[in-house]
C-alpha positions as CSV (number, residue, x, y, z in Angstrom):
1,X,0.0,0.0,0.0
2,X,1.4,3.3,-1.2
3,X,2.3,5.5,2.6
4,X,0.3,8.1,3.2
5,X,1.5,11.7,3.1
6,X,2.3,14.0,6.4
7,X,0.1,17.3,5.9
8,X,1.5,20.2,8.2
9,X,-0.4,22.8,8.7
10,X,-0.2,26.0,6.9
11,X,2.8,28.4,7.5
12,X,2.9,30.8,10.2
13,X,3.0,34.7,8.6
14,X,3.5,37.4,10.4
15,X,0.3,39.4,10.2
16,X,-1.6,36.1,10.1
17,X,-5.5,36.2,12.5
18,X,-5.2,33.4,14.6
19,X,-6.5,31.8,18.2
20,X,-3.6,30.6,20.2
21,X,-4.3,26.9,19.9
22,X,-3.4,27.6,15.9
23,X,-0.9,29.9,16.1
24,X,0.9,27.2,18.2
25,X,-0.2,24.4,15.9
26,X,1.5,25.9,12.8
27,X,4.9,27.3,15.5
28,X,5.4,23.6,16.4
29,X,5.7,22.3,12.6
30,X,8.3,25.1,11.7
31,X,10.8,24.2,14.3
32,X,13.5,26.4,12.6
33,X,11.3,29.9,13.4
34,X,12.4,30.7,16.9
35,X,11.0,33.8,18.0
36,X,7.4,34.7,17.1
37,X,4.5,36.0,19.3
38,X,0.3,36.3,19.0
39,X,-0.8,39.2,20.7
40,X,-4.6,40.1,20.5
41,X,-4.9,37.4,18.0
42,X,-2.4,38.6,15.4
43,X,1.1,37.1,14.9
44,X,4.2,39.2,15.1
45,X,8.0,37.9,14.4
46,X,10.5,39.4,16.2
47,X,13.0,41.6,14.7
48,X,16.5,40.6,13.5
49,X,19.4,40.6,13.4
50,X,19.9,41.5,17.3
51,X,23.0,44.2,17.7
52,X,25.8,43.5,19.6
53,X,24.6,46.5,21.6
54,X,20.9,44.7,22.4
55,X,22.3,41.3,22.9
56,X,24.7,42.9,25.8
57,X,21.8,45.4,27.1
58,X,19.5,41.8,26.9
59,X,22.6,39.5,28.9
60,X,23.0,42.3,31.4
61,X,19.6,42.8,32.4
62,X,18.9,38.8,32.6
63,X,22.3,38.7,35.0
64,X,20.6,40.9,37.1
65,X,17.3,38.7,37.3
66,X,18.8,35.4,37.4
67,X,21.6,36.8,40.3
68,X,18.3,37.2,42.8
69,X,16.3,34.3,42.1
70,X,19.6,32.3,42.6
71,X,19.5,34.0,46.3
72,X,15.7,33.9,46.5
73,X,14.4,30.5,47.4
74,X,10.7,30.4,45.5
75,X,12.1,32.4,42.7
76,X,12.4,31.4,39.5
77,X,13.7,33.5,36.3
78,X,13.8,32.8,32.4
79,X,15.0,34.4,29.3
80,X,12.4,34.1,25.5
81,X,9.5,31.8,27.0
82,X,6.6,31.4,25.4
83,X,3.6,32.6,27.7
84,X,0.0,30.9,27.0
85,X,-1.8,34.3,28.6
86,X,-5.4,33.8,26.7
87,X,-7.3,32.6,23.8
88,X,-5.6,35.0,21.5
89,X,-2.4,36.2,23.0
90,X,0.5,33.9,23.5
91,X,3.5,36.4,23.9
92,X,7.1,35.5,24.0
93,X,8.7,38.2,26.6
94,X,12.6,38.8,26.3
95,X,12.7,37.7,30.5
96,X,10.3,37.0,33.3
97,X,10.9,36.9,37.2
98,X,8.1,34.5,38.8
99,X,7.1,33.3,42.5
100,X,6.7,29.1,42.0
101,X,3.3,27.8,42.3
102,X,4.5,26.0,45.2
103,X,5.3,29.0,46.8
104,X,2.0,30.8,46.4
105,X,3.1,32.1,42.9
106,X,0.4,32.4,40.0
107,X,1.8,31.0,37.2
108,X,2.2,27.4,36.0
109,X,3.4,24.9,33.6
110,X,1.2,23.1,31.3
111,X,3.1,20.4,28.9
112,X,6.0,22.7,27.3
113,X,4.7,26.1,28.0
114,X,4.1,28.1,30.8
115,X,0.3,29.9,31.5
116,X,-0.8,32.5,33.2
117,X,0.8,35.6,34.9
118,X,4.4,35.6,35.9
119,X,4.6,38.3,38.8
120,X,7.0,40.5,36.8
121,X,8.1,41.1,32.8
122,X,10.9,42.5,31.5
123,X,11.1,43.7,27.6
124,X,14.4,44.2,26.3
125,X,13.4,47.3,23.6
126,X,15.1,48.7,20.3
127,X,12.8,48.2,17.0
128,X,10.1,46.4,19.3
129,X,9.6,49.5,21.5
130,X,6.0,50.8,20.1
131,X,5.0,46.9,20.6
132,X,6.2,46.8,24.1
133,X,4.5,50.3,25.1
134,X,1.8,49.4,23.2
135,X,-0.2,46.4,23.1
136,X,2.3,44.3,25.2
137,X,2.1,46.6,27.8
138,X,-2.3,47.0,27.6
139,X,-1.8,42.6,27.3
140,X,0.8,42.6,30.5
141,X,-1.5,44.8,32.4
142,X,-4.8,43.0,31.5
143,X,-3.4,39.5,32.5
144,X,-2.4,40.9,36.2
145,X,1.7,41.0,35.2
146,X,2.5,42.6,38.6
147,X,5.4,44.5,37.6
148,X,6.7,45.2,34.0
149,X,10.2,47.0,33.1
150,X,11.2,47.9,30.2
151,X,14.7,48.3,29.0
152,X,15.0,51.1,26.3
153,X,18.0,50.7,24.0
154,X,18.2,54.0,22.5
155,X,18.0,56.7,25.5
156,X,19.4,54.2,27.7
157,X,16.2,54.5,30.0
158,X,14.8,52.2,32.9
159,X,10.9,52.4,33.2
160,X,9.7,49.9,35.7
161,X,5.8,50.0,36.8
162,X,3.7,48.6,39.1
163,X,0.3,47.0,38.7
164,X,-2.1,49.5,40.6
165,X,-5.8,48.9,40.6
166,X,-5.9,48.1,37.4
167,X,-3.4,50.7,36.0
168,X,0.3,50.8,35.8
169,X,2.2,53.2,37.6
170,X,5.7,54.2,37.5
171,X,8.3,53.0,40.2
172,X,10.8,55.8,40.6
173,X,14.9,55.2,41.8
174,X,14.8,56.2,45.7
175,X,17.4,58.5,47.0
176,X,20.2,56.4,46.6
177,X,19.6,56.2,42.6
178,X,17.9,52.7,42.9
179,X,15.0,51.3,41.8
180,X,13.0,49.1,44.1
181,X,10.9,46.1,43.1
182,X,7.6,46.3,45.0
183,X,6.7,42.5,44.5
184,X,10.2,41.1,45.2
185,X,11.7,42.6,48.0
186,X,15.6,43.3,47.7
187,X,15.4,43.5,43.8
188,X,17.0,46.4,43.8
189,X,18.4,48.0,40.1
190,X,21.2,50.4,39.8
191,X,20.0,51.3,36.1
192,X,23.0,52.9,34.9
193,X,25.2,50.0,35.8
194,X,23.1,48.2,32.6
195,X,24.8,50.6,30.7
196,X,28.2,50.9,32.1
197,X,30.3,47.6,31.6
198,X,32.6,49.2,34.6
199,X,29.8,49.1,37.0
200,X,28.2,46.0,38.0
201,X,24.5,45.2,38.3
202,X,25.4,42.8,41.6
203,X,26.2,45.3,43.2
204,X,22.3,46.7,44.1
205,X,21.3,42.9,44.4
206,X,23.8,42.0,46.7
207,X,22.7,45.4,49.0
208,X,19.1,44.1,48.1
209,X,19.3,40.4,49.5
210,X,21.0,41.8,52.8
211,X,18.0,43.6,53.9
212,X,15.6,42.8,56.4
213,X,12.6,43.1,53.9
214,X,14.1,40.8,51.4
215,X,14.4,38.2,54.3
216,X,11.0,38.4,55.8
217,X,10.2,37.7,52.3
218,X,12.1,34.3,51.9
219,X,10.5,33.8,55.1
220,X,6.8,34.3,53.7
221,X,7.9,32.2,50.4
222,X,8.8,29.0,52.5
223,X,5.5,29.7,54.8
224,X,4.2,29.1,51.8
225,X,5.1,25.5,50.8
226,X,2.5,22.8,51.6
227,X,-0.6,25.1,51.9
């Protein structure tokens, strides 16, 4: 008997009108596409090439993330995951800092993505900056993303918000010129040191993680655990 012939599904295209369970569908058969995003039901693919410039500003910031949730039992950070936020939005966010489910967090893992809301976002912006201000940041703040920071290439900015009833509002540096997580105590950000290769960004974390807030909070975190 003659075999019968594999039928993939169409090809992804960026503009395409999808749900998510198709827009993943088609992702899945074109293994060698590596970064694309649905966001309110229409696909995006993300810009390339990456500059050298990006790539460090990208590696930087993710140093800084992945430093504290290496010193923050119940912490967990990640770098290009694909998000499953909704029936027609499954983004793909440069990094995400999130509290385990375990540990009273609310995001998950379902199969080989992860769902929901990590507590905080971070979008690493150069050609993708009207997306990220745009409708990633009205999708972020929908879904209940906590906190969401994004990293401006081009004025070398910091803008880091906080979910407020509803509505983002912007975290400001303190006195010392450091900015503050609200949701993860001791995540502290010396902005210009994502910049500067002769500063470090350790330096604010390792301040951050010696404080009596970011301890009560490792103390909550492991309260947590078999709830």
């Amino acid at each position: 008997m003659p075999a019968t012939a594999t039928v993939l599904p169409p090809l992804l295209r960026e503009g395409d009108r999808l749900d998510s369970k198709e827009f993943l569908r088609r992702w899945e058969a074109m293994p060698g596409l590596k970064h694309a995003e649905l966001i309110d039901g229409t696909v995006f693919f993300m810009p390339s090439p990456v500059s050298v410039f990006h790539s460090r500003g990208h590696g930087r910031t993710h140093g800084w993330l992945w430093f504290y949730s290496e010193l923050t039992p119940g912490c967990e950070s990640g770098i290009d995951c694909t998000w499953k936020m909704g029936p027609k939005d499954v983004p793909q966010p440069d990094l995400f800092l999130r509290i385990l489910p375990d540990y009273g967090g609310s995001s998950r893992i379902e199969g080989a993505y992860a769902t929901g809301a990590p507590e905080l976002i971070v979008e690493v912006s150069g050609s993708s900056l009207s997306r990220d201000l745009g409708i990633k940041l009205e999708l972020y703040r929908s879904i209940g993303v906590r906190e969401y920071v994004t990293v401006i290439l081009d004025t070398e900015q910091v803008v880091w918000r906080q979910l407020v009833r509803g509505r983002y509002r912007e975290i400001k540096p303190e006195a010392d010129g450091l900015l503050r997580s609200r949701v993860f105590p001791g995540l502290w950000l010396d902005a210009a040191a994502l910049w500067n290769p002769k500063r470090s960004v350790r330096t604010a974390v390792e301040k951050g993680v010696r404080s009596p807030d970011h301890a009560a909070f490792v103390r909550r975190l492991a309260a947590r655990v078999g709830e």
